[in-house]
N, C-alpha and C positions, 0 to 999 in steps of 0.2 A: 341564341343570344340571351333568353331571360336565362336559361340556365347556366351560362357564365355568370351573366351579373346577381343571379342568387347564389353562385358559388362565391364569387368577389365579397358581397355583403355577407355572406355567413364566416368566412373568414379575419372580414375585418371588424366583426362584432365580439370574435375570438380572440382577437389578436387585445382591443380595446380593453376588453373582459380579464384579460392575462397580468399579472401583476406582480414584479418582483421590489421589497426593500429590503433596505440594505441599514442596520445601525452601528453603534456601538455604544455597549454596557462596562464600560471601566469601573464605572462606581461600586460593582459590584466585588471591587476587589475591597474597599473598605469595608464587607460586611460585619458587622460585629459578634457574629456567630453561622453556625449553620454551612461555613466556608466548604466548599467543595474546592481541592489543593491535586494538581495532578505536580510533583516533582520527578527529580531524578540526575543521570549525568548523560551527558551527549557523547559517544566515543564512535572511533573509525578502528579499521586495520587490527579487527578482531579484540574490539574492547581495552587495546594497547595505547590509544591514543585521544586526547578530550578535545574533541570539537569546540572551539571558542568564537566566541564573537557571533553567532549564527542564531537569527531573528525568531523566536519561536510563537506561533498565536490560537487560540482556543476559539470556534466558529461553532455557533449552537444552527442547524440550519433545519426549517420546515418547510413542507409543501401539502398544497393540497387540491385536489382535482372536483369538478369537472374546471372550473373558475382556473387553474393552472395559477394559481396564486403560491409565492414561494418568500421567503422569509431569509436573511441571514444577518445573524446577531453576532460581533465581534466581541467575545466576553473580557478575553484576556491577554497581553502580549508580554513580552521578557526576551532577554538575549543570555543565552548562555555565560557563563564567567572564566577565564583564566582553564580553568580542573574541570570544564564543560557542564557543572553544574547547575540548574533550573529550578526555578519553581513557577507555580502557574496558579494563582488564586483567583473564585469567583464566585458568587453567588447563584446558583439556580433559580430563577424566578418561578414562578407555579405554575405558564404556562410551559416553561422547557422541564418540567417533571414528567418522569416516564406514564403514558397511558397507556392501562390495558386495552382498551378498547380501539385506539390505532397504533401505525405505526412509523409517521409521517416526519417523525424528527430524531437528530443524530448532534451528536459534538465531534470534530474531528481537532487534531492537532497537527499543523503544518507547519514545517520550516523552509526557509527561507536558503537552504542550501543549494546550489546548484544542481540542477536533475541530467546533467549531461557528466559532471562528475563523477554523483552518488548514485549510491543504487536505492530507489526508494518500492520498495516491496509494493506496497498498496499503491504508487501511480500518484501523480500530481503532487508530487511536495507532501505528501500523507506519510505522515507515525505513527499515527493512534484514531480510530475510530469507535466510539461508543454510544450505545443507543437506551444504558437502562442507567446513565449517572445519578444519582440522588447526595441530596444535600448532608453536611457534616462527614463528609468522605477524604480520605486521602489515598492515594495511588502513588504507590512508588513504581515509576518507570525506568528503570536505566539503559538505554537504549542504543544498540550500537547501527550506526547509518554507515554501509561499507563504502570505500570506492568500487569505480564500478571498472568492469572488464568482458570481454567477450568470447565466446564460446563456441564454436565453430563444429557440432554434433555432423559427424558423417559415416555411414553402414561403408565399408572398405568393401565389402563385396556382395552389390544389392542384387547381384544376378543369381546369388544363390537363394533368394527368399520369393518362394509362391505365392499363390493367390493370398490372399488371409494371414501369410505371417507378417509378421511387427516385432519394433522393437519400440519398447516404455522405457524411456529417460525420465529420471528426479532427480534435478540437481537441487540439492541440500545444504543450507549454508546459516550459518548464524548471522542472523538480522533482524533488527527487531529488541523484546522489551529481552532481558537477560530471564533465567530462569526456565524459560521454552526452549525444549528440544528441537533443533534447527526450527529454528521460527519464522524463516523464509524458504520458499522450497515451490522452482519452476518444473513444467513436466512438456515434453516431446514424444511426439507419436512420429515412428519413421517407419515407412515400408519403401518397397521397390521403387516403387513412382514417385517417392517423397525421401530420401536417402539424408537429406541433408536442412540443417536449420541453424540460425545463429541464434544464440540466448545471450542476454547480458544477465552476470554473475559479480559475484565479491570477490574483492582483491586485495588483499595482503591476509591471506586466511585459509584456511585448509578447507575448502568444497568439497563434498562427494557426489560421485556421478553415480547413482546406482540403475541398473540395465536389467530389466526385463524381457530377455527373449521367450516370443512364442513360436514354436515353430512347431505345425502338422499337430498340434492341440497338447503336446507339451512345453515346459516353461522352464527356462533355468535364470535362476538371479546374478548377476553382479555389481560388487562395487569398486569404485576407483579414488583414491584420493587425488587430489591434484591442488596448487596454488599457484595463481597468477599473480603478474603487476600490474599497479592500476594502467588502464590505459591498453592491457596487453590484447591482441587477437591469439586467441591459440585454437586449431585448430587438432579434434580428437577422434580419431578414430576407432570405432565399433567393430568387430567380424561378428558374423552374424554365422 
């Protein structure tokens, strides 16, 4: 029994000790110098189309252990325009300037798009993560957020594949800031016992599926174009 209740009281001295706030830093958009600027334009369906009207916001967030004490600063917010165009201004304060010596805090940039829609690479409404920003900076992003679609990976004949062999799927798609070479890009591991996976991918855009067979400790590559509709299931099959 005392060792319950030193369990109980060491947890809720944990819990008590635990600490998250939450603000917001708008003012820092009036800085008069020193401005830290991320822009750019919002596009879908391979860069062909301007996302408009969709909520964009700049989150400086820190933590810090053993105390689980955690921090989230709302620097900047904006709605894309008409030509999906943005800008994002805000001032870095000294304690969100990069330290060497940890490495406890990030600015991410999230929108306000639907995630059952779009396809968002990075997970939870995330564009953009950065962890070394510094002040008088500008960043051009122009960033293309796909719709999203699904993928249906299955080995057509898993009976032929031994102990040990696999097949490596990359599917490869443009998502993300322009300028990077498929700047989104999911991967699947399929054998015997595991023949089959769904992926959600990009749609209205040309994919590639490139395949990786190993078999008996040699490896032959290929690849596939393909493009979906948003919303579409297709289902593809491999020979192994």
């Amino acid at each position: 029994m005392k060792t319950k209740l030193s369990f109980l009281l060491s947890w809720l001295l944990l819990f008590l000790s635990s600490c998250h706030t939450q603000s917001d830093d708008f003012i820092s958009k009036y800085c008069p110098g020193s401005c830290t600027v991320i822009k750019g334009k919002l596009t879908t369906d391979g860069r062909t189309k301007p996302l408009a009207g969709v909520t964009l916001e700049v989150n400086w967030y820190t933590y810090s252990s053993p105390a689980i004490t955690s921090n989230t600063r709302r620097k900047a917010i904006t709605t894309t325009d008409a030509n999906g165009n943005f800008e994002l201004r805000f001032l870095i304060q000294d304690d969100e300037l990069p330290n060497e010596y940890t490495n406890t805090s990030y600015f991410q940039v999230k929108a306000s798009a639907d995630k059952n829609t779009y396809l968002f690479c990075l997970g939870d409404n995330l564009l953009l993560e950065y962890t070394d920003l510094e002040r008088n900076t500008t960043i051009n992003a122009n960033y293309n957020l796909p719709r999203k679609a699904q993928l249906v990976l299955q080995v057509s004949n898993p009976q032929a594949m031994a102990n040990g062999d696999n097949i490596q799927s990359s599917i490869l798609m443009d998502a993300g800031v322009s300028g990077t070479s498929y700047g989104c890009s999911v991967g699947a591991y399929l054998t015997a016992g595991n023949a089959q996976t769904t992926i959600a991918v990009a749609a209205n855009e040309d994919i590639v599926i490139r395949s990786v067979k190993n078999k008996a400790g040699s490896q032959t590559t290929s690849n596939q174009t393909i493009r979906l509709a948003p919303g579409q299931v297709l289902q593809h099959q491999i020979t192994f």
